[in-house]
C-alpha positions, -999 to 999 in steps of 0.1 A, spaced: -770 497 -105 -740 517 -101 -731 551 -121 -708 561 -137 -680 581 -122 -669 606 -143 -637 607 -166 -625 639 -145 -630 626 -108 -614 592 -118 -585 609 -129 -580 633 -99 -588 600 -77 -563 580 -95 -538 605 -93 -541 608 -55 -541 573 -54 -507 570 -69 -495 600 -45 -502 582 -20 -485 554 -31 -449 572 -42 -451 590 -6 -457 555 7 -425 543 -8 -408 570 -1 -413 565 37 -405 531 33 -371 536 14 -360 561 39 -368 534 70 -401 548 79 -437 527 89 -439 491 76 -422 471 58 -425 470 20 -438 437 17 -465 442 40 -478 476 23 -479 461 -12 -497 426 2 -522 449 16 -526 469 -15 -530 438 -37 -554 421 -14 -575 457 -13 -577 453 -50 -580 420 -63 -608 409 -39 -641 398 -56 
């Protein structure tokens, strides 16, 4: 059974989640890494797997 996490770590773990993701962009906007469709089909698949 898993436990709970708690209201304050999930926060701070979603926030750096979504860091992640606006630094992410930014680097792709400014021609940087992968391209954008790539990064965001590898996003959804990390997150919509059963």
């Amino acid at each position: 059974m898993m436990k709970a996490i708690p209201d304050e770590r999930k926060e701070k773990e979603q926030e750096a989640v979504r860091n992640h993701i606006l630094t992410s962009m930014k680097d792709i906007k400014a021609g940087k890494g992968r391209e954008y469709q790539q990064f965001f089909d590898e996003l959804e698949n990390r997150y919509t797997q059963k």
